[in-house]
Structures are given as C-alpha cells and as structure tokens.
N, C-alpha and C positions, 0 to 999 in steps of 0.2 A: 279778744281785743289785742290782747300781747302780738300774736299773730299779726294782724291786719298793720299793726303799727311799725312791725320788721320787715315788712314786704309790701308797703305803702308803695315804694316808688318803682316796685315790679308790677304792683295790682294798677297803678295808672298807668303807667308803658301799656300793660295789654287792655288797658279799656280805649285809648288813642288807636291804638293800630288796629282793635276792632271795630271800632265806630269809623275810623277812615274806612277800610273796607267795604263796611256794613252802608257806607255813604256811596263808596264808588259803586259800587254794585246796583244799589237803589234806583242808584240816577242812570246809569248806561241800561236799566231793563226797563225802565221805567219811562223812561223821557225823551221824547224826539226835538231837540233843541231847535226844531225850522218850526216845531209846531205848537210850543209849548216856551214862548219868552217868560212869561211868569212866572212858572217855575223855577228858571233858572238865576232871576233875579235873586230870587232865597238860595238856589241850591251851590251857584260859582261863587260868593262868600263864604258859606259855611264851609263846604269843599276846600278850597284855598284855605282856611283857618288848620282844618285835617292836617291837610299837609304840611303846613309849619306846625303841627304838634308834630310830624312822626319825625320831621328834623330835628326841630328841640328833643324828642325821645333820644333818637342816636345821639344828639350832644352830652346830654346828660351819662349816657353810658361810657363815655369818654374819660368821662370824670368820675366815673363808678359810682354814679348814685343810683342807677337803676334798682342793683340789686347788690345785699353783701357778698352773694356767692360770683366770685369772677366769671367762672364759665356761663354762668345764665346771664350776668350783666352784659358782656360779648358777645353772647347770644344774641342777645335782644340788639345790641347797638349793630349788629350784621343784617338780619332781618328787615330795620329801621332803615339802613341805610339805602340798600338792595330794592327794598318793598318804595325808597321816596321816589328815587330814578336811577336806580342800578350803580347806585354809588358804592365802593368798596371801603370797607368799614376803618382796614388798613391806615391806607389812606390819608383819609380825613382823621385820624387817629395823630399823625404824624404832624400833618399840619396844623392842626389844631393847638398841639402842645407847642408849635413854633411861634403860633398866633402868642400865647400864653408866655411867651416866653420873652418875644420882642414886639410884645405889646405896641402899636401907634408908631413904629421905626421901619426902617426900608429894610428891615429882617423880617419882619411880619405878614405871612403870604397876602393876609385879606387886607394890608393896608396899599393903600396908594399914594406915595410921596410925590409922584406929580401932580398932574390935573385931578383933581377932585369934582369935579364936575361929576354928577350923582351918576350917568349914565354909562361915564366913562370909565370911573372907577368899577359901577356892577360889570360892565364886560372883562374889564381885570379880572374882579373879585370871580367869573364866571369860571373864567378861561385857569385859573389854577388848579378848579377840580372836574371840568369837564374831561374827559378821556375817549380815544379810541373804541374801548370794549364798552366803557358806557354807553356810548352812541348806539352801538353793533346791541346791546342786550335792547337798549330802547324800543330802537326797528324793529329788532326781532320779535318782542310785545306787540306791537303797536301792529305785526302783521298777522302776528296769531288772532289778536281781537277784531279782525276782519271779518276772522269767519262767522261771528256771531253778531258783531254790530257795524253800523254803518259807518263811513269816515268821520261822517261831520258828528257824529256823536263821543267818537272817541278824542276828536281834538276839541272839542269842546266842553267834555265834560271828565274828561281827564286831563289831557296834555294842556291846555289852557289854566287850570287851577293848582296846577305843579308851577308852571312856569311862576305866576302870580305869585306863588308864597317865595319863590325865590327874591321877588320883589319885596314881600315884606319882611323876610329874612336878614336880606340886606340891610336896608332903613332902621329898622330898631336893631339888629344885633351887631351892626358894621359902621352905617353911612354916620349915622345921627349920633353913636354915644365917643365915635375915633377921629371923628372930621377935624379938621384944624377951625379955631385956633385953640390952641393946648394950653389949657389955663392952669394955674398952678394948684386950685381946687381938686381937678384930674390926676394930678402924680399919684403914685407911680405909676398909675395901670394907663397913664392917657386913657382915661377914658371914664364920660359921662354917663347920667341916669337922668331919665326923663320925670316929667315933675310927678310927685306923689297921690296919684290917682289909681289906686289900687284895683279897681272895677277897669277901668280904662288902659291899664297896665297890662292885665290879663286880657281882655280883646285884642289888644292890639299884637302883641306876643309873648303868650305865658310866662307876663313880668320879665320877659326877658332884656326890656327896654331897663329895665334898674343892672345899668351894665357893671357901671364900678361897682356896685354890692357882688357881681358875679365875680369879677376879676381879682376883688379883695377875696372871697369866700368862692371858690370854685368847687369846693367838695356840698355845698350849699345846694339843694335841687329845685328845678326853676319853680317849686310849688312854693317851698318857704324862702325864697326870696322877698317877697313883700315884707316877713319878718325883720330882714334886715335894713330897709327902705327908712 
C-alpha cells in the first residue's frame, strides 16, 4: 500500500498514456470512419478526452508531481509531451513557469491582453508553442502511418481528436478561469475555478477547471485537486 501511494502519480501518468495508446491504436485498426459514424460518435470524445489527459500528464510533470524521482518525473513529462504532438518538453517547461509567474498580465505567454475573443486568443495561445520541428515531426508521423492506414482514418481518428483537446484545453485551463474581468475574488493568480461539480470537473478536464486551487497550490496534482475545491 505504502508503495502504491509513493507512486500514485507515476502509476496514473502511465495508465493515461496507456490507455491513449491503447485507444489510438483500437480505433485506427479497427475503424473505417466513411463506414462506421457510430462508432465514432463514442470513439472522437473519449479520444479527445485521452489526449487532454496526456497534456495535463506533461503539466503535471512540470510541477513534479508525477514522480518523486526527477529523472522519471522528466521522463514522463518528455514522452507526454513528444507522444501529444511532438511538443518538446523544454519548452513548455519554460513557458509554463512564465504563465506561473505573470499569471493574467501581458508577461503571460497564454494570456491575451487584447481581443479575447475565444478564437482569437486560442490562435495566440496556439501560435506560442507551435514550432517548425513540430510541424516537420508531425508530417513525418502522419506519412509513416500511411503506410498502414488510410488518410481519412488518420485525420480523423487521430489528428482530429488532438486538435479538439487543444480546444478543451484552452477553455478550462486558459479561456474561462483568465478571461477578463478580473475580479478581486481572483487575486493574486487572476484566475477563476468553475463551480463545484466534482464529477463534471473531472469530464470536462481532470479538475483542472478548479484553476485558482491550481495556481494557489501548484505542487497539488490534478487528481487532488478536488480536495482543495
């Protein structure tokens, strides 16, 4: 028991990024999406859900709750990142602490002090970590899995439900808890927590919508969160 409760937040990192896998894999040998809508109705939700856990995984490794051991927490937050869409873990490591740091201010890579218009801000929020070699690893995925599967199966049952979590990513960890107007409830972190729906917290992104509990407690992992709610 001792065990399980020291490595609690390494034993979910690797049940996330098996079950993503375990998901992507299911539905690209399994599913021809021109001939099978049904399926998909269930599979591009859950999928998209995947993929905002293996984000939040990498977040959390940022903040070294993964694991107490640094090199495996690192680990995993490279993997996490690489395996979401060839993000380098660097990186977002840097930004991230920026976020953290000028929280809700035009210092803040993921804030948007002008238009906040929800659409305009995620091509901001996009365009800070998309990169060159990300693009080039993307492609270069995306032509290997030719050899095995057909286009329309690869954008839609992978590059479609990546895309999608970036949307939900956005929205609960970005748009909704940093948007203006910045109420004095919010100080210091600017920033909001959605209302107390702990089942509905977790669907929507593993509690990660209880933003100020994150921004007050950052070493906090997005499983006990609720805790703090």
């Amino acid at each position: 028991m001792g065990f399980i409760i020291n490595y609690m937040g390494t034993l979910i990192a690797v049940v996330i990024i098996v079950f993503w896998g375990a998901g992507l894999f299911t539905g690209l040998v399994l599913t021809n999406p021109l001939q099978q809508p049904l399926i998909l109705l269930a599979y591009l939700p859950l999928q998209t859900w995947l993929f905002t856990g293996l984000f939040i995984t990498a977040h959390d490794a940022m903040h070294g709750t993964v694991s107490h051991s640094r090199k495996l927490n690192n680990t995993i937050g490279y993997v996490a990142s690489l395996l979401y869409a060839g993000m380098w873990y660097p990186k977002l490591l840097t930004k991230h602490r920026l976020h953290h740091t000028h929280s809700g201010t035009p210092g803040d890579p993921d804030y948007h002090a002008g238009n906040q218009h929800f659409f305009a801000w995620w091509f901001k929020f996009m365009m800070q970590y998309l990169t060159l070699w990300q693009l080039l690893i993307m492609a270069l995925l995306f032509n290997v899995g030719l050899i095995w599967f057909s286009e329309a199966q690869l954008l839609v049952l992978w590059v479609a439900p990546a895309i999608a979590s970036t949307f939900q990513l956005f929205y609960f960890g970005t748009y909704r808890p940093h948007r203006l107007p910045h109420l004095a409830t919010m100080m210091p972190h600017r920033a909001r927590s959605q209302p107390r729906r702990h089942w509905l917290a977790f669907l929507s992104c593993y509690f990660f919508g209880y933003h100020f509990e994150h921004h007050a407690s950052p070493r906090t992992p997005w499983w006990q969160l609720h805790t703090l709610r």
